[in-house]
Every structure is written in structure tokens, then in C-alpha cells.
Backbone and ligand atoms as CSV (ligand in chain L), in Angstrom:
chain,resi,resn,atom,element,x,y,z
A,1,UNK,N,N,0.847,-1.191,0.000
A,1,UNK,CA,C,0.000,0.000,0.000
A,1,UNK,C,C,0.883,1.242,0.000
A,2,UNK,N,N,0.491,2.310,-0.875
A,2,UNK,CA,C,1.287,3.629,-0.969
A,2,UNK,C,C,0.808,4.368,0.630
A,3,UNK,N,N,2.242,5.267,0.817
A,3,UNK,CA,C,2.154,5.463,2.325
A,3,UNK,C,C,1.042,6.609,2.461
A,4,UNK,N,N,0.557,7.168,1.227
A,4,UNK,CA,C,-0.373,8.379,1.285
A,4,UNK,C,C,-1.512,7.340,1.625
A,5,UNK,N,N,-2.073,6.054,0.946
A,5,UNK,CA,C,-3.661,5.706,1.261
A,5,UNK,C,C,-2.957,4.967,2.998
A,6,UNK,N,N,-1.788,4.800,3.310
A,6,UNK,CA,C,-2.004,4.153,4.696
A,6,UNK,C,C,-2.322,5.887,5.255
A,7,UNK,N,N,-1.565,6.876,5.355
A,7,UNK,CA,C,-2.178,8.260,5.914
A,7,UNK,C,C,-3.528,8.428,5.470
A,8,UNK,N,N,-4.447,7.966,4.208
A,8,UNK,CA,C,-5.946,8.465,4.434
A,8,UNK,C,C,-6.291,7.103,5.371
A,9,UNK,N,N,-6.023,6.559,4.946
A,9,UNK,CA,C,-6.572,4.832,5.934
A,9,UNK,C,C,-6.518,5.669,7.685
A,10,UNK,N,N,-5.540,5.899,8.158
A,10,UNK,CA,C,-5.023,6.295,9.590
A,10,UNK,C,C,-6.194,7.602,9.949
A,11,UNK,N,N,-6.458,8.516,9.168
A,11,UNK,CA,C,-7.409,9.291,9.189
A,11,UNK,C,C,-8.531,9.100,9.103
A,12,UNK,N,N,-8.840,8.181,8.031
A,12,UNK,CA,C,-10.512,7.377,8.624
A,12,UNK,C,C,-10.897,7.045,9.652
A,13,UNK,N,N,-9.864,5.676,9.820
A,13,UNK,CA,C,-10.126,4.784,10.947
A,13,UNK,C,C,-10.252,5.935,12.610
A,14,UNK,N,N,-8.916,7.262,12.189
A,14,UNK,CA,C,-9.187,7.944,13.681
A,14,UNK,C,C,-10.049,8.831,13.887
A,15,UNK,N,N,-11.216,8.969,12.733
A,15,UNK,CA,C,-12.450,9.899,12.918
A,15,UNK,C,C,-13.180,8.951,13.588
A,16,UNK,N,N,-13.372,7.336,12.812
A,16,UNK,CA,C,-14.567,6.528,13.008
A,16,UNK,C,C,-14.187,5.889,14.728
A,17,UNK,N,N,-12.737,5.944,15.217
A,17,UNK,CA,C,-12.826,5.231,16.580
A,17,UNK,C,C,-11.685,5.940,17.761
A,18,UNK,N,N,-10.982,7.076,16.798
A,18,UNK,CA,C,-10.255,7.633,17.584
A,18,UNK,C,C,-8.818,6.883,17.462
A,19,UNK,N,N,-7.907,8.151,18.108
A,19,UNK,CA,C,-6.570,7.424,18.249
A,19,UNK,C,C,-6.122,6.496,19.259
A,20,UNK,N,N,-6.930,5.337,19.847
A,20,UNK,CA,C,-6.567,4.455,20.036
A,20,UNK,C,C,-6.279,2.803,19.675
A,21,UNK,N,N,-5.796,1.864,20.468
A,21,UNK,CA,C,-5.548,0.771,19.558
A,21,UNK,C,C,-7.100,0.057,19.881
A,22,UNK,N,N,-7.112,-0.970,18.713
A,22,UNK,CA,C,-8.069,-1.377,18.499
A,22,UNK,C,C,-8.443,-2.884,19.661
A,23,UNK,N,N,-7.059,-3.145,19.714
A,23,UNK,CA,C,-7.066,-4.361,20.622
A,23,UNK,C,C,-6.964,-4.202,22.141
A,24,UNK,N,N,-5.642,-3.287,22.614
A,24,UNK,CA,C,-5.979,-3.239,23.878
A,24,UNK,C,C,-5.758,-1.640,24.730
A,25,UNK,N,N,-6.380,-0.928,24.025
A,25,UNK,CA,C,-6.654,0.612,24.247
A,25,UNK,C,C,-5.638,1.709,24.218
A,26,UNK,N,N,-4.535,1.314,23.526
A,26,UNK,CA,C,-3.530,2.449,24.229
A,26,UNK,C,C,-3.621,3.394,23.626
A,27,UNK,N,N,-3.243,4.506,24.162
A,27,UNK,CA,C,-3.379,5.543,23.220
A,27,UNK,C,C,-2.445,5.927,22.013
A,28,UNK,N,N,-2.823,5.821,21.089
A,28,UNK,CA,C,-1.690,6.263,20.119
A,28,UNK,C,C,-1.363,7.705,19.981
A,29,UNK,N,N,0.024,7.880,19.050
A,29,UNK,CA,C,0.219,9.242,18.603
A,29,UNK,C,C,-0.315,9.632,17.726
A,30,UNK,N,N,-1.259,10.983,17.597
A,30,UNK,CA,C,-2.089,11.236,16.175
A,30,UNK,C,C,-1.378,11.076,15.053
A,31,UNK,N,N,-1.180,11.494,14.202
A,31,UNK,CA,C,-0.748,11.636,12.850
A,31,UNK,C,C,-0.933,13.436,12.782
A,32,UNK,N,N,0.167,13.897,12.449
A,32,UNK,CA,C,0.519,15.396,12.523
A,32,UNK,C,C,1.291,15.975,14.476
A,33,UNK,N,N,0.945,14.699,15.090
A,33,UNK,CA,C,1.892,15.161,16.226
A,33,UNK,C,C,3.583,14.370,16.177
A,34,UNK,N,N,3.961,13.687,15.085
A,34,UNK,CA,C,4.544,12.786,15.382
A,34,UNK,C,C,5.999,13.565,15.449
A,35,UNK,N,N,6.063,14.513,15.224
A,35,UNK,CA,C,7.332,15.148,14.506
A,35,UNK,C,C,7.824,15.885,16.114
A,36,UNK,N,N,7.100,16.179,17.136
A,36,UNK,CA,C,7.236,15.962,18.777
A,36,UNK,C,C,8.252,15.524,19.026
A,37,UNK,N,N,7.860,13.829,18.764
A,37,UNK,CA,C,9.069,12.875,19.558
A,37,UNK,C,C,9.904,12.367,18.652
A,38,UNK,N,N,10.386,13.199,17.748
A,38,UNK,CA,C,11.648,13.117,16.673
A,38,UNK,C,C,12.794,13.550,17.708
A,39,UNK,N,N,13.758,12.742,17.485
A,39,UNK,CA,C,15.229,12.533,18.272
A,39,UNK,C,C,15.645,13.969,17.617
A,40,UNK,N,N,16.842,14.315,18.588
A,40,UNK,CA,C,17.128,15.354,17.729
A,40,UNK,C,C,18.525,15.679,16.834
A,41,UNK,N,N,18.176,14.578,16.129
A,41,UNK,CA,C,18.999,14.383,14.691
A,41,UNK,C,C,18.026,14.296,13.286
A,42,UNK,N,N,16.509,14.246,14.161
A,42,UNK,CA,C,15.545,14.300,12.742
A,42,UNK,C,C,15.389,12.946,12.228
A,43,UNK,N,N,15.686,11.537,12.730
A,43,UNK,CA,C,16.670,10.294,11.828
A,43,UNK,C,C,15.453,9.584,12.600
A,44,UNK,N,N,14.535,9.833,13.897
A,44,UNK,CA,C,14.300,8.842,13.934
A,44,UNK,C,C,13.316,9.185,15.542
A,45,UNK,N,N,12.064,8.643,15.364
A,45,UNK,CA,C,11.621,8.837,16.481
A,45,UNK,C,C,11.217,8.262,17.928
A,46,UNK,N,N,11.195,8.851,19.149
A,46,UNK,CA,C,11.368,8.048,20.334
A,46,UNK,C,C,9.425,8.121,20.860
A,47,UNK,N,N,9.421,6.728,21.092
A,47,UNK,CA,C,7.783,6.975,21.498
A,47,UNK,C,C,8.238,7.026,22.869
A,48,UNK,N,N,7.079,7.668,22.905
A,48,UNK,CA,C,6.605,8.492,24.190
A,48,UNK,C,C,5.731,7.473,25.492
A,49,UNK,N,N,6.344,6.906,26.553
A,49,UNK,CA,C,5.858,6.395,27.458
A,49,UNK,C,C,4.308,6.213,27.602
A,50,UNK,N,N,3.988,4.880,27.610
A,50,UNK,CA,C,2.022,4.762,27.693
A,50,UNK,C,C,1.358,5.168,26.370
A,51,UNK,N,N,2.173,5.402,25.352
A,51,UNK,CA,C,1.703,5.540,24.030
A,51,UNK,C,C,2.386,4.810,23.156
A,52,UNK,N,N,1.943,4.883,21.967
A,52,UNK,CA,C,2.561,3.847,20.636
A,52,UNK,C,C,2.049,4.711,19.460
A,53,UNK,N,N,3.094,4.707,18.643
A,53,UNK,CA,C,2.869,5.213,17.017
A,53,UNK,C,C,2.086,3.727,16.575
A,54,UNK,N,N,1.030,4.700,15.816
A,54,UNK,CA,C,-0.491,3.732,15.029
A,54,UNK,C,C,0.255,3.008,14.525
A,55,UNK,N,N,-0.195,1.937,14.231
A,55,UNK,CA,C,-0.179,0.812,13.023
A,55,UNK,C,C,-1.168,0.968,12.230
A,56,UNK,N,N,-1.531,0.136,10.722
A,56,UNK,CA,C,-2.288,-0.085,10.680
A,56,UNK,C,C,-2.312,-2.036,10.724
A,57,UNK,N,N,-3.228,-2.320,11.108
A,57,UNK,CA,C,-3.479,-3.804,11.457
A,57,UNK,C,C,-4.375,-4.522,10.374
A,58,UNK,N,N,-4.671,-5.687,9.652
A,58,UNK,CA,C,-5.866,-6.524,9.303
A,58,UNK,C,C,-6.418,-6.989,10.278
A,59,UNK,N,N,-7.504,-7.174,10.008
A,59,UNK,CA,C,-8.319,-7.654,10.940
A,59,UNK,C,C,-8.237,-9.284,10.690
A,60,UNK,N,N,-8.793,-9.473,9.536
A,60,UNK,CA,C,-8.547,-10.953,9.410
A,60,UNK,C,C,-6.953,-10.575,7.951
A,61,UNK,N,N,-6.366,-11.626,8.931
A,61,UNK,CA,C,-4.727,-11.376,7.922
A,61,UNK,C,C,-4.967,-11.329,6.266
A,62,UNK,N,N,-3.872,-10.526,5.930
A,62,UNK,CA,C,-3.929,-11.114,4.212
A,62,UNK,C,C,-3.381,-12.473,4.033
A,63,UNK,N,N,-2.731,-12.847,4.997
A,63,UNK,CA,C,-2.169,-14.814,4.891
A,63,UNK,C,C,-3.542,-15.436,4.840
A,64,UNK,N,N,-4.374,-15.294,5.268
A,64,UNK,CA,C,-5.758,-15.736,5.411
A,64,UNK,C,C,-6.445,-15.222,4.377
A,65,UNK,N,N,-6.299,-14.841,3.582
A,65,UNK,CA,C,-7.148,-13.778,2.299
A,65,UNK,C,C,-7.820,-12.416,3.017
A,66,UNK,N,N,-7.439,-12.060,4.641
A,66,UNK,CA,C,-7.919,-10.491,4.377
A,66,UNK,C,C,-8.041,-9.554,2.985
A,67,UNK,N,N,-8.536,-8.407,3.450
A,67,UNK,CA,C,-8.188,-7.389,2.187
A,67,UNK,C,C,-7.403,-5.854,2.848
A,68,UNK,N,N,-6.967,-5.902,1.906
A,68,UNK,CA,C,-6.291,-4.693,2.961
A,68,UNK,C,C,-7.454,-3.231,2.628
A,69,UNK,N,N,-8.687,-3.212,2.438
A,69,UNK,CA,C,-9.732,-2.705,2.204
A,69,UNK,C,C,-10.001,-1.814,3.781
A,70,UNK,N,N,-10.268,-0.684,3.759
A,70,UNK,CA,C,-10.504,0.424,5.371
A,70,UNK,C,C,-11.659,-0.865,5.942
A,71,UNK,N,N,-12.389,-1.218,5.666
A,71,UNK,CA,C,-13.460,-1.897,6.317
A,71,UNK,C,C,-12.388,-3.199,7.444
A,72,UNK,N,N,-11.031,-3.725,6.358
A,72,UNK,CA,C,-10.979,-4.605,7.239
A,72,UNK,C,C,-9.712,-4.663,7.877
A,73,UNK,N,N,-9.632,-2.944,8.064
A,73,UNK,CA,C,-8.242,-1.974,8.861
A,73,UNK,C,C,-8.192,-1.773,9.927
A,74,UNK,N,N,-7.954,-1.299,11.117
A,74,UNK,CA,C,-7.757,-1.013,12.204
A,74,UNK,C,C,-6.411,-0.324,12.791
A,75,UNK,N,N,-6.929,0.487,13.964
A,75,UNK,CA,C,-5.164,1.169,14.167
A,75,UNK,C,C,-4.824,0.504,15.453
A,76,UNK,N,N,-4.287,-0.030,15.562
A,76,UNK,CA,C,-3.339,-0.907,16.726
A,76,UNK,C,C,-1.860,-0.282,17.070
A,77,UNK,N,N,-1.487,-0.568,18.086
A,77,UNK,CA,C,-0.292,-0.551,18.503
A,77,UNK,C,C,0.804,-0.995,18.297
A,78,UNK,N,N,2.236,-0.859,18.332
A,78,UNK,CA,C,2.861,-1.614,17.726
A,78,UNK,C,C,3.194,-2.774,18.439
A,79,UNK,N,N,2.481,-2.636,19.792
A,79,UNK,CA,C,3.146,-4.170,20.289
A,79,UNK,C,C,1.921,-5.505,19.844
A,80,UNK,N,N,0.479,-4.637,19.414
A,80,UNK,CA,C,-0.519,-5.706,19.072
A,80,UNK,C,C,-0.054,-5.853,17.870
A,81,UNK,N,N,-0.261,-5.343,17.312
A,81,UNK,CA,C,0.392,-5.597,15.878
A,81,UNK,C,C,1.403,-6.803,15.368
A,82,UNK,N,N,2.497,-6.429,16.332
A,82,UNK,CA,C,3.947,-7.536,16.398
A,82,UNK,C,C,2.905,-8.861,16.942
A,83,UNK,N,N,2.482,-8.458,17.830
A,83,UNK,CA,C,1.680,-9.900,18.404
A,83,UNK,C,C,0.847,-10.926,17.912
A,84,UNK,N,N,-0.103,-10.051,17.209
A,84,UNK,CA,C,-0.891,-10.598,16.266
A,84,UNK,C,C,-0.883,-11.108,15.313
A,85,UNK,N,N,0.057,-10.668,14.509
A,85,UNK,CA,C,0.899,-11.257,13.639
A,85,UNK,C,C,0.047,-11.990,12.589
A,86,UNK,N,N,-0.445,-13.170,12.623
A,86,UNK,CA,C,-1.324,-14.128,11.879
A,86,UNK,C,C,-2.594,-14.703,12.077
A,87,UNK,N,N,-2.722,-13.808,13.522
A,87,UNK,CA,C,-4.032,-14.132,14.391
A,87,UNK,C,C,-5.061,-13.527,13.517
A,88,UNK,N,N,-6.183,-14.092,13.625
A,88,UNK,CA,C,-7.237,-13.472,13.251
A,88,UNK,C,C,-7.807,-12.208,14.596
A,89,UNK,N,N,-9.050,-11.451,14.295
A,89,UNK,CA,C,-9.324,-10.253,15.318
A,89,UNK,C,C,-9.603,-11.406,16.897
A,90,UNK,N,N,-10.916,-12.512,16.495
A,90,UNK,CA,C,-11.083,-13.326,17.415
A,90,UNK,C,C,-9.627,-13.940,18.130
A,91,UNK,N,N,-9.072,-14.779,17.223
A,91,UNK,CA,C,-7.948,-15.446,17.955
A,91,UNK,C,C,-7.511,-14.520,18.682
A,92,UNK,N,N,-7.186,-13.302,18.032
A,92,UNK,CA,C,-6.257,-12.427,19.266
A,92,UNK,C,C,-6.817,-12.101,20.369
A,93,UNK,N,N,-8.053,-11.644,19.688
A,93,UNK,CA,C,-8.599,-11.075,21.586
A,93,UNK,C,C,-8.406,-12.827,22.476
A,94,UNK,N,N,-8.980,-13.678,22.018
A,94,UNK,CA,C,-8.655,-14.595,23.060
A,94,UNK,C,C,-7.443,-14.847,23.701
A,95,UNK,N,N,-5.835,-15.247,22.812
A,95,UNK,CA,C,-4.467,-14.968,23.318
A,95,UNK,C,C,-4.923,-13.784,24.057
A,96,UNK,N,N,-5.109,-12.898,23.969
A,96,UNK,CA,C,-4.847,-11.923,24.950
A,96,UNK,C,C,-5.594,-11.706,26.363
A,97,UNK,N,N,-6.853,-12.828,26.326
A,97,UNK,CA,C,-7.769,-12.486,27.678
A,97,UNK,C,C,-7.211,-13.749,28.338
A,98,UNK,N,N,-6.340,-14.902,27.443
A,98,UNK,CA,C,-5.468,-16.270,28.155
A,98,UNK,C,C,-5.325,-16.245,29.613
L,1,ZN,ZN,ZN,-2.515,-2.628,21.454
């Protein structure tokens, strides 16, 4: 996906549910604050404690035939994200209520 439709994707999804993650609430960094917690060499940025720069997530994977379609997008965190990996939305919430 071109990084402009993941920025309209990130802007949908944070009108329709806000900047948090989809799986287990954290708050993310908006999109237009990110340039904040840029190191200061410009090279690279430091997240900010109790927050996470968005992802965007599938809901059901593209290994599984997701689509990478806004309907079946979500903004997650980067540690759900890493986690989830191949999980479907169900599987994960369950790993995660384990
Ligand atoms: Zn999360």
C-alpha cells in the first residue's frame, strides 16, 4: 500500500474510533503530532511512554485472504500488531484475555 492511502486509511479509521488501539486501548500518537518525539537528529523517532505510534493492522490477515480494504483496517499498537501477527481479530482477543 502507498504510504499516502495508509495516511488516508489512519485518518478514517481515527475519525470513526479515535486514536486508540483497536485491541488493547492504548493511546496512540495522532498523525501530525509525530514530529514531537523526533530525536534530535531528525533520523528517527522516540515513542513516548504509555503511548505507541499507530499501526495499521488486518483484521482478518492477508495470509488468510484479508483485504487490505478500510473496512478490514484497524489502528493498533505496535506491540498488538507484532503480536498478532497471523491471528485473526477473534484469535487475538482470546491470546490476549489467556
Ligand atoms: Zn494494542
Amino acid at each position: 500500500m502507498e504510504s499516502d492511502a495508509k495516511r488516508r486509511a489512519r485518518a478514517t479509521l481515527s475519525e470513526q474510533h479515535g486514536w486508540t488501539c483497536h485491541y488493547c486501548g492504548m493511546p496512540l500518537v495522532p498523525d501530525g503530532e509525530w514530529d514531537t518525539y523526533c530525536n534530535k537528529f531528525g533520523d528517527s523517532y522516540l515513542e513516548p511512554s504509555g503511548m505507541s505510534f499507530p499501526e495499521l493492522d488486518h483484521l482478518m490477515p492477508r495470509s488468510k485472504g484479508g483485504s487490505s480494504k478500510i473496512d478490514n483496517l484497524v489502528l493498533s499498537c505496535g506491540k498488538c500488531n507484532h503480536q498478532k501477527n497471523d491471528k485473526t481479530e477473534g484469535e487475538y482477543i482470546g491470546w490476549l484475555n489467556r
